[in-house]
N, C-alpha and C positions, 0 to 999 in steps of 0.2 A: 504494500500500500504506500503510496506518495503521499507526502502531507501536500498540499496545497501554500505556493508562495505567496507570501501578503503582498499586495500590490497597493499602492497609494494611487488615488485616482483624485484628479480637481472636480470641485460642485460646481458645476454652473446653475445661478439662478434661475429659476425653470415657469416661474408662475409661481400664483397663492400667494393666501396673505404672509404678510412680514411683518415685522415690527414697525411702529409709526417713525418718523423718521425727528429727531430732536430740533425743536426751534431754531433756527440760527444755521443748522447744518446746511451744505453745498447739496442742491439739488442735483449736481453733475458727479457727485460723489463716488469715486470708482468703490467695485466689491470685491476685497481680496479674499477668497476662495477659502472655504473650508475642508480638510482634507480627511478619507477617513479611509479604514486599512480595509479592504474585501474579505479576504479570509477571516474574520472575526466580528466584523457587523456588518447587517443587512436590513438594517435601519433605513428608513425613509429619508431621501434624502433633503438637509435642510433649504430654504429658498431665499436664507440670507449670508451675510457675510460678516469678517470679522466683527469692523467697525461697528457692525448693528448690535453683535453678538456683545461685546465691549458696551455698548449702553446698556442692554437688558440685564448685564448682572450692576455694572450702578443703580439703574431705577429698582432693580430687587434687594439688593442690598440694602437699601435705603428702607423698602418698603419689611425688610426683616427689622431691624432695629424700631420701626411704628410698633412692631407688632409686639418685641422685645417690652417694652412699654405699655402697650395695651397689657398683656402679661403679668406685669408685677401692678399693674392699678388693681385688677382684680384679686389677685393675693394680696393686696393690702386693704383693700375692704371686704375679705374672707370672703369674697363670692367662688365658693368651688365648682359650683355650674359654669361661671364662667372662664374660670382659670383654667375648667379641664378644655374648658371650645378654644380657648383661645392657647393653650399650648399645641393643642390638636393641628390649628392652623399654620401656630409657627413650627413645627415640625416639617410638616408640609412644605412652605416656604423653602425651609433650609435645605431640602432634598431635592427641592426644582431648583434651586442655586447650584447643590454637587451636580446636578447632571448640566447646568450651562458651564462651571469651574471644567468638567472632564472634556465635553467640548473642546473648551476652548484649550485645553492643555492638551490632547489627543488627537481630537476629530472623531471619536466614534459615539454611537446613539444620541445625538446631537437630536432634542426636542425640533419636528419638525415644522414647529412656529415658535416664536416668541411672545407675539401680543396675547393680550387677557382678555379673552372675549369673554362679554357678557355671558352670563351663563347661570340660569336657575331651573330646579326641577324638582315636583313632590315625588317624591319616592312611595305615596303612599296612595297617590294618583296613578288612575288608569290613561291620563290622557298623554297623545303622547309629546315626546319632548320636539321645541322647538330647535332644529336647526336652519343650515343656511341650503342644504341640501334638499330636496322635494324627497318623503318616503315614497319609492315608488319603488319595487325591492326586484322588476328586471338586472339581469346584468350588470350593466355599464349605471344603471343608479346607484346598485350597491355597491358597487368598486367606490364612485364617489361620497357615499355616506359613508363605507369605511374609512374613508383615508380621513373625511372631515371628524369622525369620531377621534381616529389616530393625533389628530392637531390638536384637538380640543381636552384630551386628555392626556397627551403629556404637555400641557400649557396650564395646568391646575397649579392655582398657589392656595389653595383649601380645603380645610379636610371635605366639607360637604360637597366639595366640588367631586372630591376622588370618589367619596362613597354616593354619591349619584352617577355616578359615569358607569360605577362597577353594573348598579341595577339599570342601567339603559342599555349597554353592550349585551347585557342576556337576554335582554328584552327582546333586542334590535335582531340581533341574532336569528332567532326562530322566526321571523315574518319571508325571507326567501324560501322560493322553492330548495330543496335539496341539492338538486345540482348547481344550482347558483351561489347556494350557501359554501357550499365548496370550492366556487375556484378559489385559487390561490393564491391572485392579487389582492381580492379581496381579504381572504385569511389572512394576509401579511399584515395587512391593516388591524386584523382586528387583533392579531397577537402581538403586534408592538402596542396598541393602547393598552392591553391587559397590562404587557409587560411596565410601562410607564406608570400603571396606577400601582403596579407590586413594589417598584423601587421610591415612590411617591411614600407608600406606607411604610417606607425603613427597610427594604427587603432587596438585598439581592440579587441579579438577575446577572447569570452567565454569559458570558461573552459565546457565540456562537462559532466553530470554527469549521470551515470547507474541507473535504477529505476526498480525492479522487483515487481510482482502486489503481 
């Protein structure tokens, strides 16, 4: 058996959303390339670049240390409902920070968005969730609802966001037919969200590696 040699390949921007771009930035802004190894991720690829990449761990950063602070208000006014949601959350945070930090240090499972899309759902509702995608669960719509599911949940900076995403992927899941359900762009999509919400919850997820006989 051969192991399979890593190969580094450049991103090109490809489409899909991105990260907003910062006030004041050059609209002509070149994108320098984010790189990532083949033989050990097969990750979606990201649709931005460093520079972008370099602002969304500032604005997250920023927005961990609010949270750090939300945090200790509610341990000090012994609110433990709150203290537990709100460590829940910064946990959260700190985990979408490691996977933008390995990113940027690596280039592999790189979150295949950065912005924070709005995003609410009853988990205790039957109705179903809002996305930007049409439920229409032929082929070529579910390739697309996977992959928007894939953006939208490894782009979670909250617990409630993860544990809605978990009960909307099993939801979503069962409304294709069979054979639809299986192809395997679409599966890609939906086992890199799973995976993103397992390493989201503190947990993780092996690095994948190519093996040709």
């Amino acid at each position: 058996m051969v192991r399979a040699v890593a190969l580094l390949v450049s991103l090109a921007a490809c489409g899909g959303p991105v990260a907003p771009r910062t006030p004041g930035s050059a609209p002509d802004e070149p994108r320098e390339p984010i790189h990532s190894t083949l033989a050990d991720d097969d990750s979606p690829r990201p649709t931005y670049g460093k520079a972008e990449l370099e602002r969304a761990l500032i604005a997250d950063r920023g927005a961990e240390a609010s949270d750090e602070r939300r945090l200790a208000e509610f341990e000090q006014k012994a609110d433990d409902a709150g203290a537990r949601n709100a460590a829940a959350d910064l946990a959260v945070r700190r985990h979408f920070i490691a996977a933008l930090e390995r990113c940027q240090a690596i280039g592999v499972r790189c979150p295949p968005r950065l912005d924070d899309p709005a995003w609410s759902y009853d988990v205790e509702s039957d109705a179903p969730p809002k996305l930007d995608a049409q439920l229409r669960f032929d082929l070529a719509d579910w390739r697309v609802i996977a992959a928007e599911l894939a953006g939208r949940a490894c782009a979670c900076r909250k617990a409630s966001c993860v544990e809605s995403f978990e009960v909307v992927i099993d939801r979503l899941e069962q409304r294709p037919m069979e054979d639809v359900r299986g192809d395997e762009v679409a599966s890609a999509s939906i086992t890199y969200a799973r995976e993103c919400l397992f390493e989201l919850r503190g947990h993780r997820v092996h690095a994948r590696q190519s093996e040709a006989e």
